[in-house]
mmCIF file of the protein (N, C-alpha, C, O) and its ligand, coordinates in Angstrom:
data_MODEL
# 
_entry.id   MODEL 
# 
loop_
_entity.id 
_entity.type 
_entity.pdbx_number_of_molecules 
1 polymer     1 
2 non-polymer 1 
# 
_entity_poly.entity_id                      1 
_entity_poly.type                           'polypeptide(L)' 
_entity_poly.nstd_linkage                   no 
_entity_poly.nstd_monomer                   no 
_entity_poly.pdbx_seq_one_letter_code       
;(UNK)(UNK)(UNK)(UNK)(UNK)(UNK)(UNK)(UNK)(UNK)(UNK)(UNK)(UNK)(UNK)(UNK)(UNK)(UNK)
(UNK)(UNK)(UNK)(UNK)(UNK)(UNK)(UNK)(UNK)(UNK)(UNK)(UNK)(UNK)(UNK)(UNK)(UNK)(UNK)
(UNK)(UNK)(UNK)(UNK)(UNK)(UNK)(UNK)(UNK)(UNK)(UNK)(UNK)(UNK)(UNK)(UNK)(UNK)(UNK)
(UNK)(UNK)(UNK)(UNK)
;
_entity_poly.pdbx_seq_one_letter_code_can   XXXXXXXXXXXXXXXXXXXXXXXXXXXXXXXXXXXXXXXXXXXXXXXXXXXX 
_entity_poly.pdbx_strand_id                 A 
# 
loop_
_entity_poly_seq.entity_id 
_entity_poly_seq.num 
_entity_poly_seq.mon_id 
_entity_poly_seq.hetero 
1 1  UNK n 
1 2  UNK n 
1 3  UNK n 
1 4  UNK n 
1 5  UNK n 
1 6  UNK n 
1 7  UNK n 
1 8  UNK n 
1 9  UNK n 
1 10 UNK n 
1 11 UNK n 
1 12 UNK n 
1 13 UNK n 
1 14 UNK n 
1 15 UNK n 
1 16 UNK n 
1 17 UNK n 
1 18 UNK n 
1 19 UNK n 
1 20 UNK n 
1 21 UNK n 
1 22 UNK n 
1 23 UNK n 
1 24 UNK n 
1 25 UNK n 
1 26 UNK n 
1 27 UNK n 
1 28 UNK n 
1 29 UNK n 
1 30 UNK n 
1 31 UNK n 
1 32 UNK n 
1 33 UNK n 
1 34 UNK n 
1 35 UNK n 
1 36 UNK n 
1 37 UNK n 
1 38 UNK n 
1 39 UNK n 
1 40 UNK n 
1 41 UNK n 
1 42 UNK n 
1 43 UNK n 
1 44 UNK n 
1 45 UNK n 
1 46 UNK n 
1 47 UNK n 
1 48 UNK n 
1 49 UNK n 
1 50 UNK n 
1 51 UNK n 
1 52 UNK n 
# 
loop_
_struct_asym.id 
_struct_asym.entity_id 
A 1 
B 2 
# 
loop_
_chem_comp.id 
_chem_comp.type 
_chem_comp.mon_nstd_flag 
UNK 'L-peptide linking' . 
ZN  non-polymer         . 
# 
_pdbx_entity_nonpoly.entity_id   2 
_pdbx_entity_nonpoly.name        ? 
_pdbx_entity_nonpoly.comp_id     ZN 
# 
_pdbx_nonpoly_scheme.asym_id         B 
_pdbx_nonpoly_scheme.entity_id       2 
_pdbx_nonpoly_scheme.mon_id          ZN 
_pdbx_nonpoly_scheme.ndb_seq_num     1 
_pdbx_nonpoly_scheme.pdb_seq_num     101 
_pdbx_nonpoly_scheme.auth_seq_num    101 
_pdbx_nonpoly_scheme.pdb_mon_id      ZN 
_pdbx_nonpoly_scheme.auth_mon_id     ZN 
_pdbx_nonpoly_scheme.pdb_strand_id   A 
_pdbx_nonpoly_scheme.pdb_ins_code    . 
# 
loop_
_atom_site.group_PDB 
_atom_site.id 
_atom_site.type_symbol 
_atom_site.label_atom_id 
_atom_site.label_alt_id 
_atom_site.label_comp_id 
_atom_site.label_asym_id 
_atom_site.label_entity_id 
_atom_site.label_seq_id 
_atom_site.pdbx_PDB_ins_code 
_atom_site.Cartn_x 
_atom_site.Cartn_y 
_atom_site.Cartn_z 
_atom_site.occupancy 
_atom_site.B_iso_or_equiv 
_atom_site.pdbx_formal_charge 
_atom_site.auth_seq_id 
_atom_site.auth_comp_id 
_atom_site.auth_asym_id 
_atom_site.auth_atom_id 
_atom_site.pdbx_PDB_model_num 
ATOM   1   N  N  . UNK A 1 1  ? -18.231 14.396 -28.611 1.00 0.00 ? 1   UNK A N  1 
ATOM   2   C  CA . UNK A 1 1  ? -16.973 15.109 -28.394 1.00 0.00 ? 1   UNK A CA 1 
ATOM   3   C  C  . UNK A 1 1  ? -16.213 15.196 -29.716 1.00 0.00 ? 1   UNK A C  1 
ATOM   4   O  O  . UNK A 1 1  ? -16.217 14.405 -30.659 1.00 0.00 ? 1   UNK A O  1 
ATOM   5   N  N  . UNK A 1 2  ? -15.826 15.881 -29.622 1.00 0.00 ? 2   UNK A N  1 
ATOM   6   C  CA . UNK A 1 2  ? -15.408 16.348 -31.234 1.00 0.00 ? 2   UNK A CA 1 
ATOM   7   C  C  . UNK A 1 2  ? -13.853 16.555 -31.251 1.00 0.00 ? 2   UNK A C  1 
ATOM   8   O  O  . UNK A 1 2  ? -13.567 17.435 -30.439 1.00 0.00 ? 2   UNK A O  1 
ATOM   9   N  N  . UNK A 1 3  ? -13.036 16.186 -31.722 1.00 0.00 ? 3   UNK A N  1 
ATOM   10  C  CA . UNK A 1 3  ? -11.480 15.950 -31.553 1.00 0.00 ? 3   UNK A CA 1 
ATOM   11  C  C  . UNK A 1 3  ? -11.011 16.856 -33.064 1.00 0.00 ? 3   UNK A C  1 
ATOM   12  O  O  . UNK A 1 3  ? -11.052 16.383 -34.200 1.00 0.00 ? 3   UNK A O  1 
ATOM   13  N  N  . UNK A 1 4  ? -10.546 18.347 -32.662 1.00 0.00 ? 4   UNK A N  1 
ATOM   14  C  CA . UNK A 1 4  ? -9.657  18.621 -33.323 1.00 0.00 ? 4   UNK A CA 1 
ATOM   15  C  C  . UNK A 1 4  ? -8.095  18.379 -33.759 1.00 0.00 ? 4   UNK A C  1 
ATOM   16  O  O  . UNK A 1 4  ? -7.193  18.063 -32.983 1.00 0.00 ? 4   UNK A O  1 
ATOM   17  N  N  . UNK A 1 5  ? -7.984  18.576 -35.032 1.00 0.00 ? 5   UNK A N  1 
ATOM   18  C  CA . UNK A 1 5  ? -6.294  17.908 -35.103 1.00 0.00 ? 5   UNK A CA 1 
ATOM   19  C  C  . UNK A 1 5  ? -5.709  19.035 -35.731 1.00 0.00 ? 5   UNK A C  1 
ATOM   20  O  O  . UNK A 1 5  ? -6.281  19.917 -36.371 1.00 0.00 ? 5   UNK A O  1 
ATOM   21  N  N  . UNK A 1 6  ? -4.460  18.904 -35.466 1.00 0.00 ? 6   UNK A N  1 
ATOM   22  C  CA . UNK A 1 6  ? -3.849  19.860 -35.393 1.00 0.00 ? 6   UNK A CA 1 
ATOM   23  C  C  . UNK A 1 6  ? -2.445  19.722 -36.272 1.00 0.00 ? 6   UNK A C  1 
ATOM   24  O  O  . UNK A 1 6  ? -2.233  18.522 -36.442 1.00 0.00 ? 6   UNK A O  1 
ATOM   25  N  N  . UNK A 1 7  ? -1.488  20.481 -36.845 1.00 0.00 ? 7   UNK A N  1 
ATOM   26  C  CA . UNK A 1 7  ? -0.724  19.936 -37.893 1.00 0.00 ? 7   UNK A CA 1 
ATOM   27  C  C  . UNK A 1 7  ? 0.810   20.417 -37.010 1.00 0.00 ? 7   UNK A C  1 
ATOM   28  O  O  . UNK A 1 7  ? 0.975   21.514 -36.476 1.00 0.00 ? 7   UNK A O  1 
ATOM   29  N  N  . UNK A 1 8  ? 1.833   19.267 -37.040 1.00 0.00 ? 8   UNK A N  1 
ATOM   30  C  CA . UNK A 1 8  ? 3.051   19.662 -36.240 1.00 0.00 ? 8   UNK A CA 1 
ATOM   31  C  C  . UNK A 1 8  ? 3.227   21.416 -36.789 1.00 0.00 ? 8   UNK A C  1 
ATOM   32  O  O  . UNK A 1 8  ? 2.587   21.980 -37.677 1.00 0.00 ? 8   UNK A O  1 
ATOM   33  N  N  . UNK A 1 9  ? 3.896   21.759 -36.249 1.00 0.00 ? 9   UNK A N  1 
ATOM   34  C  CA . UNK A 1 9  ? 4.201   23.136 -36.410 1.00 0.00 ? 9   UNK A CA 1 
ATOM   35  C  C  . UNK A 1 9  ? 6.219   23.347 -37.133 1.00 0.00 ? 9   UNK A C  1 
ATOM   36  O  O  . UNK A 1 9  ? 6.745   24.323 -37.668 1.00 0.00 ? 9   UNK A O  1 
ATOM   37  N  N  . UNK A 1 10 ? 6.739   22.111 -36.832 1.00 0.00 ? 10  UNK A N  1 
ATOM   38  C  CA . UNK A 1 10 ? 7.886   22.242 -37.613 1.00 0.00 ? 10  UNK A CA 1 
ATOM   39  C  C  . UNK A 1 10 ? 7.153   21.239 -39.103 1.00 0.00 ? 10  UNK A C  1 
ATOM   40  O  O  . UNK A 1 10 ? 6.813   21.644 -40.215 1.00 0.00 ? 10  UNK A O  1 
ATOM   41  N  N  . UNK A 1 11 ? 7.133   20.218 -38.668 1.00 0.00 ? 11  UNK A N  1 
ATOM   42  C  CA . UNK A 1 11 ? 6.927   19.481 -40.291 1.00 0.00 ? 11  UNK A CA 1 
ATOM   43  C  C  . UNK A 1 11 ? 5.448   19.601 -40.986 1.00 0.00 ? 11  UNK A C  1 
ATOM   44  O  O  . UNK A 1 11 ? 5.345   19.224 -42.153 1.00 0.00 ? 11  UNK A O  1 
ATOM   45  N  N  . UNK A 1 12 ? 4.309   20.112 -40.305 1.00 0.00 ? 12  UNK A N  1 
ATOM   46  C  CA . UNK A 1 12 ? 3.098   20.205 -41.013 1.00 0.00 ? 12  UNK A CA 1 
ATOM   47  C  C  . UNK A 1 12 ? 2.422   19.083 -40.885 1.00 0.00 ? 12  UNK A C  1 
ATOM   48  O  O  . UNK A 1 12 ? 1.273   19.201 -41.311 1.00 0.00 ? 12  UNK A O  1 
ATOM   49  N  N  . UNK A 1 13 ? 2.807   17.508 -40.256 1.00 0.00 ? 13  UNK A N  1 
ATOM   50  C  CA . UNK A 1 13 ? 2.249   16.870 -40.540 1.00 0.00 ? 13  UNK A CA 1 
ATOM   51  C  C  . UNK A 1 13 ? 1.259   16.757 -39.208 1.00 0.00 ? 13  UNK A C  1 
ATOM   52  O  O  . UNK A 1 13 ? 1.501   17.346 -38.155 1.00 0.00 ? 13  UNK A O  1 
ATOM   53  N  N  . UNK A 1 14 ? -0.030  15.803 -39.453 1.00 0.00 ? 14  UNK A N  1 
ATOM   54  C  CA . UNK A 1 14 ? -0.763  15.566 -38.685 1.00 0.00 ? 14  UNK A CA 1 
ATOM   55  C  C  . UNK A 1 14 ? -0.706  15.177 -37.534 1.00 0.00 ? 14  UNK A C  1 
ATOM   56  O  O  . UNK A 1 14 ? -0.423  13.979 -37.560 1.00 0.00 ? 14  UNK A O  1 
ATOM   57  N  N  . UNK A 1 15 ? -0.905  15.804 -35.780 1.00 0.00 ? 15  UNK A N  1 
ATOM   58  C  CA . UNK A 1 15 ? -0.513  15.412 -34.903 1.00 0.00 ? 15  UNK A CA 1 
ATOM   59  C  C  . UNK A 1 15 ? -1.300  14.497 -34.030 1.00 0.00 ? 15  UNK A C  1 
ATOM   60  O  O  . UNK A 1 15 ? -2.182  14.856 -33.249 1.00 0.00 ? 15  UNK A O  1 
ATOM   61  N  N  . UNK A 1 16 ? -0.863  13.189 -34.255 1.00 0.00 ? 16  UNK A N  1 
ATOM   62  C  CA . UNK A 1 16 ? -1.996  12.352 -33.791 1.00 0.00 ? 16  UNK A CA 1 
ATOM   63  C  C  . UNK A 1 16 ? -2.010  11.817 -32.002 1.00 0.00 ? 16  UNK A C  1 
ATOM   64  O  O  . UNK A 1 16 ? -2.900  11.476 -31.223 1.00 0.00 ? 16  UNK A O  1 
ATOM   65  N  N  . UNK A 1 17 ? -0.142  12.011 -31.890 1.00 0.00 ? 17  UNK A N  1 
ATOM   66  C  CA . UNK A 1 17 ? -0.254  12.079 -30.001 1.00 0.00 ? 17  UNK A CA 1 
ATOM   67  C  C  . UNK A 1 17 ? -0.347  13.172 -29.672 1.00 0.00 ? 17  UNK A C  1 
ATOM   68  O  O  . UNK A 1 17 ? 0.036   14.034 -30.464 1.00 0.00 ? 17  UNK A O  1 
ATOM   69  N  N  . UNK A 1 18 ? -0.774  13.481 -28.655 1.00 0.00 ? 18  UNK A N  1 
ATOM   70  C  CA . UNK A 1 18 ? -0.869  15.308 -27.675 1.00 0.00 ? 18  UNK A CA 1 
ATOM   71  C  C  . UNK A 1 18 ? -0.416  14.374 -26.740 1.00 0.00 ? 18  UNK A C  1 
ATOM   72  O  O  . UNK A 1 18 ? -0.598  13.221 -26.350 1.00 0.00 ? 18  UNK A O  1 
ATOM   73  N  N  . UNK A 1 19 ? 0.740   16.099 -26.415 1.00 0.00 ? 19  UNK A N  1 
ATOM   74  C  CA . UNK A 1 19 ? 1.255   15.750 -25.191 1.00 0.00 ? 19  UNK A CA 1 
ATOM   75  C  C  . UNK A 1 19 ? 2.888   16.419 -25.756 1.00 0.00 ? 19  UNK A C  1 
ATOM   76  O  O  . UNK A 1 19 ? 3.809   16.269 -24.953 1.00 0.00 ? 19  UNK A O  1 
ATOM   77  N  N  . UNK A 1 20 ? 3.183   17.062 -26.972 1.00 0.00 ? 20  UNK A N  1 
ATOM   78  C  CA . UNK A 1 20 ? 4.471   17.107 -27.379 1.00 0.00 ? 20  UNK A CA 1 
ATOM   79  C  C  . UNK A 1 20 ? 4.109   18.762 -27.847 1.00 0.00 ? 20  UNK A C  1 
ATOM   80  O  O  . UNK A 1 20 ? 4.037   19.086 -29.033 1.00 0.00 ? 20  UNK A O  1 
ATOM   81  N  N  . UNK A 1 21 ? 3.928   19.597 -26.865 1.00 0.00 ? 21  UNK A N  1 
ATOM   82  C  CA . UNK A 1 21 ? 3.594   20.945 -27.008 1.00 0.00 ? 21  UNK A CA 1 
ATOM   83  C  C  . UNK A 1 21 ? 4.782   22.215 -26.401 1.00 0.00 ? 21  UNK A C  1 
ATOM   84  O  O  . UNK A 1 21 ? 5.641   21.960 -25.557 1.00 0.00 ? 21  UNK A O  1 
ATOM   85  N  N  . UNK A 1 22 ? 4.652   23.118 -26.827 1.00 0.00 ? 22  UNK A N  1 
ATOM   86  C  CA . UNK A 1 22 ? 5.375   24.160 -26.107 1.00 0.00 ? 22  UNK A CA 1 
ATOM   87  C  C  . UNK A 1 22 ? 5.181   25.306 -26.122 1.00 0.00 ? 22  UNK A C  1 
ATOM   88  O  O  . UNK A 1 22 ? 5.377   25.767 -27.246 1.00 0.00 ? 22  UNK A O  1 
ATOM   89  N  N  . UNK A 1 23 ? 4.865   26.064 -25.365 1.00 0.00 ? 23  UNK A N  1 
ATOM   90  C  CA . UNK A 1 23 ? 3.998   27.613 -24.802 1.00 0.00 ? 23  UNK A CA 1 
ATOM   91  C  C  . UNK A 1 23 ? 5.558   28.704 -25.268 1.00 0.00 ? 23  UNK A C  1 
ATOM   92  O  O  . UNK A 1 23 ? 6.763   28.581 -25.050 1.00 0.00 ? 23  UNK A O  1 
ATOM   93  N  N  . UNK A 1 24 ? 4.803   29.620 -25.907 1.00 0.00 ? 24  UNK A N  1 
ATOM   94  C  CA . UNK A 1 24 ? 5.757   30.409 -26.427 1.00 0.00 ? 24  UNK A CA 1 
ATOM   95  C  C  . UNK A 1 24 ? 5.360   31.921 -25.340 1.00 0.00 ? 24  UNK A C  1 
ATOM   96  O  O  . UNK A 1 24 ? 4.306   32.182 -24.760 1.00 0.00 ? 24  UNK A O  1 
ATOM   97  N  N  . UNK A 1 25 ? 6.350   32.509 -25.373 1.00 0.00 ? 25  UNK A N  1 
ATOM   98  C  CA . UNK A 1 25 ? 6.052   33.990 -24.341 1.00 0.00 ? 25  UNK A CA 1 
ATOM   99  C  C  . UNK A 1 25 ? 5.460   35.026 -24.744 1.00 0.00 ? 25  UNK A C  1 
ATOM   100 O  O  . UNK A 1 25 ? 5.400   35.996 -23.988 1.00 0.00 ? 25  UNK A O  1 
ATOM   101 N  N  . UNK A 1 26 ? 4.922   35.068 -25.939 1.00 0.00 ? 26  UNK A N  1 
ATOM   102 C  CA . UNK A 1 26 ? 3.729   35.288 -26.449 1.00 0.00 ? 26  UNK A CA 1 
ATOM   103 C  C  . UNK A 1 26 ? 2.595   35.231 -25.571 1.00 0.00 ? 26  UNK A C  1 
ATOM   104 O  O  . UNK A 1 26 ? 1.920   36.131 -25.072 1.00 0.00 ? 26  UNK A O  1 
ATOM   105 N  N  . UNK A 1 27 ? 2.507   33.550 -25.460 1.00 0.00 ? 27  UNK A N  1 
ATOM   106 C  CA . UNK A 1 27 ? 1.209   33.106 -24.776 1.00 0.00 ? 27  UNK A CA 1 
ATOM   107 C  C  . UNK A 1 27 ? 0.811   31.672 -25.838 1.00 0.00 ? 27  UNK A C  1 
ATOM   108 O  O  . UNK A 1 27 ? 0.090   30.736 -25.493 1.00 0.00 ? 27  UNK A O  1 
ATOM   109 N  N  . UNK A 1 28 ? 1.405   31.802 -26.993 1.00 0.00 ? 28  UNK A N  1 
ATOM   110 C  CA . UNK A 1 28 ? 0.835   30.902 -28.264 1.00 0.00 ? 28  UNK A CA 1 
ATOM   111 C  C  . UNK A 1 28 ? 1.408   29.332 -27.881 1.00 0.00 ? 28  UNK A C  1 
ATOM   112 O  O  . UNK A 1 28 ? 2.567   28.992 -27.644 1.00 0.00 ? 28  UNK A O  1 
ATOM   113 N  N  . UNK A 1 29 ? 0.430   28.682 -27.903 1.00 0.00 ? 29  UNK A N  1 
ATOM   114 C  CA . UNK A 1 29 ? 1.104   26.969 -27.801 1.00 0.00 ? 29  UNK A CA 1 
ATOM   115 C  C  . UNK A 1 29 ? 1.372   26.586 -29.326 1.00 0.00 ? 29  UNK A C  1 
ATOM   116 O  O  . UNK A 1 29 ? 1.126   27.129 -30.403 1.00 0.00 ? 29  UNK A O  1 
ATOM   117 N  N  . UNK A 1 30 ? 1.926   25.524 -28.966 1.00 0.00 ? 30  UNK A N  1 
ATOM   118 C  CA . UNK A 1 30 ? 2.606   25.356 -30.538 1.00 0.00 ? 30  UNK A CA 1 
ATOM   119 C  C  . UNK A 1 30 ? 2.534   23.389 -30.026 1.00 0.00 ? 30  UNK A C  1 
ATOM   120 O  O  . UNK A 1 30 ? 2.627   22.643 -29.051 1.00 0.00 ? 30  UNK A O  1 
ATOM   121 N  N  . UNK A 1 31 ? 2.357   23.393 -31.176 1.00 0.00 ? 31  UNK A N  1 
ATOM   122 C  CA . UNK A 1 31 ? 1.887   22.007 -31.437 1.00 0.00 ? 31  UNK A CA 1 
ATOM   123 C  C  . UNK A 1 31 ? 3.242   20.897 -31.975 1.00 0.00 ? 31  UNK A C  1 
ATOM   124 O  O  . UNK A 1 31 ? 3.844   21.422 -32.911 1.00 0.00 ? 31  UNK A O  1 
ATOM   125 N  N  . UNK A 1 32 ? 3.586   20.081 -31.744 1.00 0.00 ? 32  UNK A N  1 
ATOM   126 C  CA . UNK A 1 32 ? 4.239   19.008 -32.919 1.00 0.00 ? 32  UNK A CA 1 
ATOM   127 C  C  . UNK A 1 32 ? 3.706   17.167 -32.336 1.00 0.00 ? 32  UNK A C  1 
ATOM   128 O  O  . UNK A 1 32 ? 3.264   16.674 -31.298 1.00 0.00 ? 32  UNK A O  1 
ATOM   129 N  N  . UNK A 1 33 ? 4.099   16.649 -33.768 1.00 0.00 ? 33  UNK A N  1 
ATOM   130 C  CA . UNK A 1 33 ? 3.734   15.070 -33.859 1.00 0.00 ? 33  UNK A CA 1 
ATOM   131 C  C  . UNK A 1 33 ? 4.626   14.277 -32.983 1.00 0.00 ? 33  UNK A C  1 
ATOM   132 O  O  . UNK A 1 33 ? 4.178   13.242 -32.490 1.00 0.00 ? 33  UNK A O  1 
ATOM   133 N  N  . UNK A 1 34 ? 6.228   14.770 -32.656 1.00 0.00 ? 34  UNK A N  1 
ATOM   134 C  CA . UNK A 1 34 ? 7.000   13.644 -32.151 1.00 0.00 ? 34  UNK A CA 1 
ATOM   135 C  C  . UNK A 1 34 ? 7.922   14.811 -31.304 1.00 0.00 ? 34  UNK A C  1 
ATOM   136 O  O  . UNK A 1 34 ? 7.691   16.012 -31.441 1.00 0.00 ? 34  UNK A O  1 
ATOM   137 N  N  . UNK A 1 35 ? 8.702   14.431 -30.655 1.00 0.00 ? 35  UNK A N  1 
ATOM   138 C  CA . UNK A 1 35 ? 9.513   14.706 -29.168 1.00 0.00 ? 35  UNK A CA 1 
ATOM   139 C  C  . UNK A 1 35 ? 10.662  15.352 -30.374 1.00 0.00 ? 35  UNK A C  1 
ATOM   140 O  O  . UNK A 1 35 ? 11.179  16.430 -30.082 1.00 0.00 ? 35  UNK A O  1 
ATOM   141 N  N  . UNK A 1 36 ? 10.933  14.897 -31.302 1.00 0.00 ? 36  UNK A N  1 
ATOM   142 C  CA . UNK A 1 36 ? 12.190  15.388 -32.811 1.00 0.00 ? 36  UNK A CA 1 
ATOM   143 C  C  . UNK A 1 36 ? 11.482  16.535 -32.714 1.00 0.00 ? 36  UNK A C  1 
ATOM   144 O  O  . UNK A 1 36 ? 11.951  17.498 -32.107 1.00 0.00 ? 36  UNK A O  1 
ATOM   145 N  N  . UNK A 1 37 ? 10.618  16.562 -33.130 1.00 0.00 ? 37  UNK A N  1 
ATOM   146 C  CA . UNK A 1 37 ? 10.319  18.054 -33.825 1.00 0.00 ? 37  UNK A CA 1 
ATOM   147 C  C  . UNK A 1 37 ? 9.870   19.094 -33.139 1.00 0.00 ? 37  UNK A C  1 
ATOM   148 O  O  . UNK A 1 37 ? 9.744   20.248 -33.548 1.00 0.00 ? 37  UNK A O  1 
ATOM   149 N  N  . UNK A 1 38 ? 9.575   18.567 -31.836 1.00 0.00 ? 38  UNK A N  1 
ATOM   150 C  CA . UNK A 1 38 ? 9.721   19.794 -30.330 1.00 0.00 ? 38  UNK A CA 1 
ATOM   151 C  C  . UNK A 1 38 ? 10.998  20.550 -30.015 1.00 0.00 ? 38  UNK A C  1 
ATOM   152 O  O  . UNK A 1 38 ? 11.458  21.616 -29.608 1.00 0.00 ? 38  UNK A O  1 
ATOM   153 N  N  . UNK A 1 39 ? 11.314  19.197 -30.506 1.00 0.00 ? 39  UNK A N  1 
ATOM   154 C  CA . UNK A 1 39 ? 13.190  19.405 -29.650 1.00 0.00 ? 39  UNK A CA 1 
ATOM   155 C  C  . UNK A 1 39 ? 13.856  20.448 -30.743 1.00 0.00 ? 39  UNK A C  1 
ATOM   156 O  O  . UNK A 1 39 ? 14.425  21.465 -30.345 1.00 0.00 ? 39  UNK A O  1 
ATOM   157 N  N  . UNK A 1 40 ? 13.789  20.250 -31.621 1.00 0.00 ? 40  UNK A N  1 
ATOM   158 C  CA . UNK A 1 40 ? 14.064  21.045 -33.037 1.00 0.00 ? 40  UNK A CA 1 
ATOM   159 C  C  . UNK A 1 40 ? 13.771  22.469 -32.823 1.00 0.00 ? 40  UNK A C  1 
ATOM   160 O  O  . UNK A 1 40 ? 14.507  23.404 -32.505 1.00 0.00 ? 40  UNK A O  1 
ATOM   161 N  N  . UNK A 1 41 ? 12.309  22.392 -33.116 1.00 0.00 ? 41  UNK A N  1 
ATOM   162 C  CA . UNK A 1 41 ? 11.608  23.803 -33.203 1.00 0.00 ? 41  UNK A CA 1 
ATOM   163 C  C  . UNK A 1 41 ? 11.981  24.528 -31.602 1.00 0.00 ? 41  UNK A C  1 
ATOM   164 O  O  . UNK A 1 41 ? 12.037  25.758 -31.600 1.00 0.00 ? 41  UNK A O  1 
ATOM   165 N  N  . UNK A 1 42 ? 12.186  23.943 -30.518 1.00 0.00 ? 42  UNK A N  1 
ATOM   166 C  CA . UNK A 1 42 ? 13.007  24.595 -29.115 1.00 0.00 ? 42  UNK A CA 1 
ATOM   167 C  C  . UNK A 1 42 ? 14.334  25.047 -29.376 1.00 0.00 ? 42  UNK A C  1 
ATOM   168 O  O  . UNK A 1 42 ? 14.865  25.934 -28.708 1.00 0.00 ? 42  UNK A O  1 
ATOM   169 N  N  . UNK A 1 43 ? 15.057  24.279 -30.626 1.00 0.00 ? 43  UNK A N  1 
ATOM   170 C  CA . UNK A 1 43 ? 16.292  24.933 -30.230 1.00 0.00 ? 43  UNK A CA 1 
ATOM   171 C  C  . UNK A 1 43 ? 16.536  25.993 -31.537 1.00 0.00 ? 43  UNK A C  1 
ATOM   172 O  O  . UNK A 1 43 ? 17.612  26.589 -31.591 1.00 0.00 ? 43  UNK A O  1 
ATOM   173 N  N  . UNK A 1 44 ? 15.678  26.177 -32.417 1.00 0.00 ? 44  UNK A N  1 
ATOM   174 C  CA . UNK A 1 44 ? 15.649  27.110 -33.405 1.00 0.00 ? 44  UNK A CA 1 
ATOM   175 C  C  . UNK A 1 44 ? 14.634  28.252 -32.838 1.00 0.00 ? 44  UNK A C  1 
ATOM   176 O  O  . UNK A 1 44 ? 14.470  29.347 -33.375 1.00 0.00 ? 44  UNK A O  1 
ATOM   177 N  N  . UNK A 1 45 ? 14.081  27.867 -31.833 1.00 0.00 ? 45  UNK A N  1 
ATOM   178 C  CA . UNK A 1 45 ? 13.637  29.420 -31.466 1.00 0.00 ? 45  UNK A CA 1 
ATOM   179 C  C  . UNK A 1 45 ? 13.680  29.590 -30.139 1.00 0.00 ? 45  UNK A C  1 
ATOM   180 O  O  . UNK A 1 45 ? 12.687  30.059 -29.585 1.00 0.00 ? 45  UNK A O  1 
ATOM   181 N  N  . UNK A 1 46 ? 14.721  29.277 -29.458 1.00 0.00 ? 46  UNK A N  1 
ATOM   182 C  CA . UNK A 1 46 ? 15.302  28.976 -27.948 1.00 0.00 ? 46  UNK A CA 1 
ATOM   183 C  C  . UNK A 1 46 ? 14.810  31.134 -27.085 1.00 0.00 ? 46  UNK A C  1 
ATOM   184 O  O  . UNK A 1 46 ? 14.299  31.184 -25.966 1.00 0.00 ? 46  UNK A O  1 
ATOM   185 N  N  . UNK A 1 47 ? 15.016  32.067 -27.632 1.00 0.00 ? 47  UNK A N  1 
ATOM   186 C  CA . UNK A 1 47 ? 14.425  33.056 -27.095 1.00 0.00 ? 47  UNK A CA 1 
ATOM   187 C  C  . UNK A 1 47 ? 13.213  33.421 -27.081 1.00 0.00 ? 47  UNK A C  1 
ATOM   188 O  O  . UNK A 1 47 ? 12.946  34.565 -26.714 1.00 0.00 ? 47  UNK A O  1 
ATOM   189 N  N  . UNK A 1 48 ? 12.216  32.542 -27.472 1.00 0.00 ? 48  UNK A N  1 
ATOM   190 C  CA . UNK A 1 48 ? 10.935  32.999 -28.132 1.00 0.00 ? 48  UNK A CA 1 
ATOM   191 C  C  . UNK A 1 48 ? 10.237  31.568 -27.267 1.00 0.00 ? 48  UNK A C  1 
ATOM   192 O  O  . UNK A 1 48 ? 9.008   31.584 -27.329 1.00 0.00 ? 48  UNK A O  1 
ATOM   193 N  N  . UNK A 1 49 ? 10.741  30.512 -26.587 1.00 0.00 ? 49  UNK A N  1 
ATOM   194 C  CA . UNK A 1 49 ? 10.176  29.095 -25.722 1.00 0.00 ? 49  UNK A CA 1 
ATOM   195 C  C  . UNK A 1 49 ? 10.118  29.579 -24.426 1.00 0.00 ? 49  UNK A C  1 
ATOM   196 O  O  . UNK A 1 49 ? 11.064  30.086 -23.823 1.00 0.00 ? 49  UNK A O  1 
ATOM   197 N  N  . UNK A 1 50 ? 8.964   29.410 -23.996 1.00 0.00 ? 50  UNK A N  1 
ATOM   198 C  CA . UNK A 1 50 ? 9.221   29.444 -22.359 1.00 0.00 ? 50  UNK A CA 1 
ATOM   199 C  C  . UNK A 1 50 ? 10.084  27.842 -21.793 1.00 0.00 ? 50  UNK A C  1 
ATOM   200 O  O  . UNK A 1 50 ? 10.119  26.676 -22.188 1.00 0.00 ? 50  UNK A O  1 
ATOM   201 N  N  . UNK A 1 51 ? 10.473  28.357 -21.069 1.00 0.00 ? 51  UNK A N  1 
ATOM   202 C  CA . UNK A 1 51 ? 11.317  26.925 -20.415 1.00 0.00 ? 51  UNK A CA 1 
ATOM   203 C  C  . UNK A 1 51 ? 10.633  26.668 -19.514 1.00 0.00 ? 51  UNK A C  1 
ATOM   204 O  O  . UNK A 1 51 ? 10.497  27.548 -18.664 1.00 0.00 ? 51  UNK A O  1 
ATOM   205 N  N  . UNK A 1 52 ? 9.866   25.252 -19.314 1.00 0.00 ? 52  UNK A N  1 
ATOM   206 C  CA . UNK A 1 52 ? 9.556   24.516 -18.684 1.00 0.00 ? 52  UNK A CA 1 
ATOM   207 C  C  . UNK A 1 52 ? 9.951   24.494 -17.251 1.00 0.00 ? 52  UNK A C  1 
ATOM   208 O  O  . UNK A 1 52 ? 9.558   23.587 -16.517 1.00 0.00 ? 52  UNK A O  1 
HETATM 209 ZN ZN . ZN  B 2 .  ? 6.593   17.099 -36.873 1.00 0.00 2 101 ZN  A ZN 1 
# 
């Protein structure tokens, strides 16, 4: 099994928990390392997040 990694999408850095994601209305998931930088990148692109 082969484990891709993936780089937060606000800070770039390496995301080593999954589980801190958010589906854009696009369709595009978006990745980050910590619950900060979800929460961040949700409220800087609050029309463009699907809401949960
Ligand atoms: Zn991050």
């Amino acid at each position: 099994m082969s484990e891709e990694k993936k780089a937060c999408d606000l800070c770039g850095l390496t995301v080593e928990v999954s589980g801190f994601t958010l589906k854009l209305k696009t369709g595009e998931q978006k990745y980050f390392c910590c619950d900060g930088c979800k929460g961040i990148y949700q409220m800087l692109n609050e029309d463009q997040v699907l809401a949960e």
